[in-house]
N, C-alpha and C positions, 0 to 999 in steps of 0.2 A: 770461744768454743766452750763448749758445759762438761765440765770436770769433775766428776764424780768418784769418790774412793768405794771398792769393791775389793770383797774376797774371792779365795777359793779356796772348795772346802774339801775332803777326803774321809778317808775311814781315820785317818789320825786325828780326826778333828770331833768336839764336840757335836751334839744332836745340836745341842741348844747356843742359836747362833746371838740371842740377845746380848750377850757382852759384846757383841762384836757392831751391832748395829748401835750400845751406846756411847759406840768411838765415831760414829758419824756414817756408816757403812748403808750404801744404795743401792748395791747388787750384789748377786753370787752367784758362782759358775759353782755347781755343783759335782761330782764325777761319780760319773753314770757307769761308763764301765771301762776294759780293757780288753783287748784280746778279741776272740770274739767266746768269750765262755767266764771270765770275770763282772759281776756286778757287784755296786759298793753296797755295804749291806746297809751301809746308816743315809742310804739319801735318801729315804721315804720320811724318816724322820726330820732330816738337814733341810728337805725342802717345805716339810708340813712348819716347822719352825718357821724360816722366814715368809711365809707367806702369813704369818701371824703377827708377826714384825713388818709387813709391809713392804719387803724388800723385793725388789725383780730378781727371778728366777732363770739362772741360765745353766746351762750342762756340758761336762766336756770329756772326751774319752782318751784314754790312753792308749797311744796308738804302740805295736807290735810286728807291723807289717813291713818294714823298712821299705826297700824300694821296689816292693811287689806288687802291680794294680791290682791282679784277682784277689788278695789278701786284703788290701785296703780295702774294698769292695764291700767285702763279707764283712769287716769289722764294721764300716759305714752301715750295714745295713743292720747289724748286730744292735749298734749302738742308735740308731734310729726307731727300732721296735722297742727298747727302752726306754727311751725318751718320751716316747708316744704311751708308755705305759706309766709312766710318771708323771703325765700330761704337763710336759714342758710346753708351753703354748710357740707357736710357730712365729708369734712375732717378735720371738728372744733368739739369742745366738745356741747355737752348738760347736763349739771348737773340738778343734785335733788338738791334743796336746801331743807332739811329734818331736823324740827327743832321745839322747840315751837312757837306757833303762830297761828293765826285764827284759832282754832278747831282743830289744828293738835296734836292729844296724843302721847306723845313720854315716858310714863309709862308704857307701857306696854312691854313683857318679851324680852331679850334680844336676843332669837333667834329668836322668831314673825318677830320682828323690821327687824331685819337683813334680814329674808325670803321675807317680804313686798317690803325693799328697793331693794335686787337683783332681784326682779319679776319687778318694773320697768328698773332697767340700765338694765333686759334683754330686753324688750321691744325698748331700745332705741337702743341695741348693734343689735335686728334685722332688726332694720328699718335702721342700715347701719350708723348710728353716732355716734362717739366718747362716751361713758358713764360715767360720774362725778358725784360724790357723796361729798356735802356742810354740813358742820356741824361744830357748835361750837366744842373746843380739850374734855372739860368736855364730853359732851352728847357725843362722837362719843369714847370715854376709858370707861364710863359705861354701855351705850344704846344700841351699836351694836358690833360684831364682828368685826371688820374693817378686820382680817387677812380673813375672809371669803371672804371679798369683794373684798378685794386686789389678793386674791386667784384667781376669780373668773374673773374679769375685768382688774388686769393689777394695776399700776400707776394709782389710778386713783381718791383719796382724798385732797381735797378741806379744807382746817383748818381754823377756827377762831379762833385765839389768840391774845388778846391785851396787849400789857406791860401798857397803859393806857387807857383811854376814851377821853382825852385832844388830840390836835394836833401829828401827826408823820408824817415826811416826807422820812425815811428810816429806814427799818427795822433792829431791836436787834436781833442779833442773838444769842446771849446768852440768850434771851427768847423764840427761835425756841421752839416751843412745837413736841418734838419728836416721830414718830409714824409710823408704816408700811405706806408705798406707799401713800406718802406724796409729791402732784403733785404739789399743789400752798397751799401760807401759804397769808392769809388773816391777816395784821400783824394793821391795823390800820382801824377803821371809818370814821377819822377826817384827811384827809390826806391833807396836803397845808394847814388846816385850813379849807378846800373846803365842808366839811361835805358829803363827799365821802367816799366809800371804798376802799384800794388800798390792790391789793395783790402781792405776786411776786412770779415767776415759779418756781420750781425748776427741770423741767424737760422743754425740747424741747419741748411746746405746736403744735410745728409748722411746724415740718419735716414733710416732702413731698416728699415720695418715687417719685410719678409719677409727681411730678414740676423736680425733679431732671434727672430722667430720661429724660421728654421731652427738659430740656437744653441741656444734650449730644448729641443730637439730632441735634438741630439747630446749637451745634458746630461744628457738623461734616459738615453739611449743608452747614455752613456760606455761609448764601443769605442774604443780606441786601434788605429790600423791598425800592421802590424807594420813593412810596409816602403812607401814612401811614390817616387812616381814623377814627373819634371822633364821634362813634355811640352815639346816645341820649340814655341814661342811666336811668333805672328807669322810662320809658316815661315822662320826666322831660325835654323838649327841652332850661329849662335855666340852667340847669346841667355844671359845670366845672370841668375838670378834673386837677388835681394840678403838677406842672411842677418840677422837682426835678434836683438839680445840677450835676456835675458831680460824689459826691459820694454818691451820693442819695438822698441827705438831701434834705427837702422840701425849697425852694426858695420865696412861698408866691405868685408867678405867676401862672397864670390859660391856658387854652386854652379852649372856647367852643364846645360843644359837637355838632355835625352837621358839622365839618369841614375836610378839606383835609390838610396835611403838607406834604412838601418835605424831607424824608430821607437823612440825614446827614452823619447818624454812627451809628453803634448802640454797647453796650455793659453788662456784665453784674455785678452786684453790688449784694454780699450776696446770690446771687443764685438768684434774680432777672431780666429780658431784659428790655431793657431801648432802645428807640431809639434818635435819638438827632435831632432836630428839629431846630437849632438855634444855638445861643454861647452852650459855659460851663453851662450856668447856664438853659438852657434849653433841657429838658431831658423826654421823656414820658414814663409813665410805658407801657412797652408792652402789660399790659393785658386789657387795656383800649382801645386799636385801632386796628383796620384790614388793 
């Protein structure tokens, strides 16, 4: 299975998610909102950051509705017109984070809970993204049905288990807290020291029927474009896109947005297109240029 280390991020946490991506980081749940009248005010930033770092983008809200569906509802929907305004792409997750905290009751009966939280992942599974469900291992083996959920959604539970409070930099798995459809294990707080969360996948967050298909595609094709174009991103006209070697790895070199390159070669890397612009060490990710 493909195991990937990820964060998540908050208003506690840095805009600039680059230290976090040079401890090996491949995604991040960002947090969109709470309630249904809270937004984070640093995830335009948190997300314009890793999308510069190359990282997948994912979002997740903090739920207040305890075991209310009309409540869940409205913050599912709250948090969905967000998302869409942040343009979380739909083939990333959106979690509940669903838990004690600001006003949220999680005493109440263990089928309530359960009916509440599937009445938002269905709101989110209709507006066409991904649906995740966050929860400490405790609250989520007392509080809810999780085989319900799992039933219902797929893969699609989110764990917090610490083996401590203090520093981890790679997860015990001999403290895996085991449990139906068990997507990403949130294994540490204190990750690097960083006073971050890291978690790691346990499933493919990331497959891409239609990235896959559209590369058969261009294989069949094989048309290399001659000269290749660095649209302004974000309308952000001092926007850099990050230039990657020949086996993808980041290099640390830029190219500005607004500009023209001449077609080299082009190739693919992980399921990736990349054209090459320069040396080895200069490499563009295709989805960055026309």
């Amino acid at each position: 299975m493909p195991r990937e280390y990820g964060i998540d991020v908050a208003v506690y946490q840095p805009t600039n998610l680059s230290s976090y991506v040079s401890h090996g980081v491949k995604f991040v749940f960002v947090k969109a909102t709470e309630g249904t009248n809270y937004i984070n005010p640093k995830a335009v930033a948190q997300i314009r950051s890793a999308h510069a770092n190359h990282i997948y983008v994912h979002a997740y809200h903090f739920a207040t509705f305890g075991n209310s569906v009309s409540r869940a509802k409205a913050e599912a929907r709250f948090f969905i017109q967000r998302a869409k305004y942040l343009n979380i792409s739909k083939k990333r997750y959106l979690a509940l984070d669903w838990e004690t905290g600001d006003g949220n009751v999680v005493t109440g009966s263990r089928s309530a809970n359960t009916k509440a939280i599937a009445a938002f992942l269905t709101e989110i599974k209709q507006a066409g993204y991904k649906p995740m469900l966050y929860s400490g291992a405790s609250l989520l083996r007392n509080n809810v049905d999780v085989s319900a959920i799992v039933k219902k959604f797929g893969t699609c539970i989110w764990v917090a288990s610490y083996l401590t409070m203090g520093r981890m930099d790679k997860p015990n798995f001999g403290y895996f807290p085991s449990m139906d459809g068990v997507a990403i294990w949130q294994f540490t707080c204190n990750w690097f020291g960083m006073n971050v969360d890291a978690n790691i996948s346990l499933i493919d967050l990331h497959k891409d029927q239609v990235q896959k298909t559209e590369t058969k595609v261009h294989k069949q094709k094989a048309t290399i474009p001659k000269v290749v174009y660095a649209p302004i991103i974000n309308n952000d006209p001092d926007w850099k896109i990050a230039l990657r070697d020949s086996n993808g790895h980041l290099t640390g070199k830029y190219i500005p947005t607004n500009s023209r390159w001449k077609v080299l070669g082009q190739k693919v890397v992980k399921g990736e297109k990349y054209y090459k612009i320069g040396n080895n060490q200069q490499w563009v990710p295709a989805k960055y240029v026309k």
